[in-house]
C-alpha positions as CSV (number, residue, x, y, z in Angstrom):
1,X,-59.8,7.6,13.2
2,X,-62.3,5.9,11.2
3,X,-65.1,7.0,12.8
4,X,-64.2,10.3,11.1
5,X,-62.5,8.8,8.0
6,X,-64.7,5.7,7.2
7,X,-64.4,2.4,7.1
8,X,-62.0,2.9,3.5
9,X,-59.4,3.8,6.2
10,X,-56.7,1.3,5.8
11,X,-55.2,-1.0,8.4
12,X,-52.3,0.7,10.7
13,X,-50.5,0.8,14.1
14,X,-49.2,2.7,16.5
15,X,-45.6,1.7,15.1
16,X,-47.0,3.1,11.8
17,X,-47.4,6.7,13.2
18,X,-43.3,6.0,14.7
19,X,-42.1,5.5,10.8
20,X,-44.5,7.9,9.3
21,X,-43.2,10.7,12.0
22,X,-39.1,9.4,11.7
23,X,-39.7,9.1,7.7
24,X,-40.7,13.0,7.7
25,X,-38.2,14.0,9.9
26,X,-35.6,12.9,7.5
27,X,-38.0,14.2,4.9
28,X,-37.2,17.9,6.5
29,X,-33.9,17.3,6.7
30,X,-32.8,16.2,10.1
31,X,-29.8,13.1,10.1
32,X,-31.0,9.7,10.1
33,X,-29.1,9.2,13.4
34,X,-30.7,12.2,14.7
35,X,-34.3,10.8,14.1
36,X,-33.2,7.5,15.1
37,X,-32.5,9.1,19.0
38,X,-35.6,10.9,18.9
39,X,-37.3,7.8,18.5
40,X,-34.9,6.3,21.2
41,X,-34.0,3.8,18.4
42,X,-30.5,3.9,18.1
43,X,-29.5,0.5,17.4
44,X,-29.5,0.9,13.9
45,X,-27.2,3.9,14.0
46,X,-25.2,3.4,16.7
47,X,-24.3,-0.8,17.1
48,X,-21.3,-2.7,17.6
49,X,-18.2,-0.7,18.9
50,X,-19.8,2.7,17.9
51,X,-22.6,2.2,20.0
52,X,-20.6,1.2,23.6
53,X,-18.3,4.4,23.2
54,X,-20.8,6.8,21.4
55,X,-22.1,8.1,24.1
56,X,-23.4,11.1,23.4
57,X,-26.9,12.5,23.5
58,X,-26.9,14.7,20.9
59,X,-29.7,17.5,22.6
60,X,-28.9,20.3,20.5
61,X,-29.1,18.5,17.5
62,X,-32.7,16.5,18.3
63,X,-33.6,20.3,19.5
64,X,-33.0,21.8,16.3
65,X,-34.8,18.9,14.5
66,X,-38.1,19.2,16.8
67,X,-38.0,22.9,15.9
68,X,-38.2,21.5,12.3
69,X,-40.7,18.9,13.2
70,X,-43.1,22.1,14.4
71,X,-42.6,24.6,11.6
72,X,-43.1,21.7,9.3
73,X,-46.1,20.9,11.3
74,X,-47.5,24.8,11.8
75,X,-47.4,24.7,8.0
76,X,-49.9,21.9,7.7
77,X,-52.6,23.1,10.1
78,X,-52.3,27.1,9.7
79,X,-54.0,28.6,7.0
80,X,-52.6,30.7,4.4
81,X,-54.0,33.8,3.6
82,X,-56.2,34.3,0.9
């Protein structure tokens, strides 16, 4: 990336593109707890008692929010019409 952006390009992570993408998400709309599987992170969401029963996976839900992840995305690169 800063080969194309320069040197001015600040410091980041992989982990940074995790909590840019799960920030967004939310940003768009979809649950915490539904980003939070997505990212297989659910420790935050789902501990103590909560997290040995909940057990479930929540597919339609984290299909509906990667549909929003790619209209949100198709909106970035497409361009509008003049």
């Amino acid at each position: 990336m800063r080969i194309h952006l320069g040197q001015d390009f600040p410091h980041f992570t992989l982990h940074d593109i995790r909590r840019t993408f799960t920030t967004k998400l939310v940003k768009i709309g979809v649950q915490t707890d539904i980003a939070d599987r997505i990212l297989n992170h659910v420790s935050g969401s789902f501990e103590g008692v909560k997290g040995i029963y909940q057990r479930y996976e929540f597919l339609p839900e984290r299909k509906d929010a990667m549909g929003k992840w790619n209209h949100y995305i198709q909106k970035l690169i497409v361009p509008k019409p003049l």
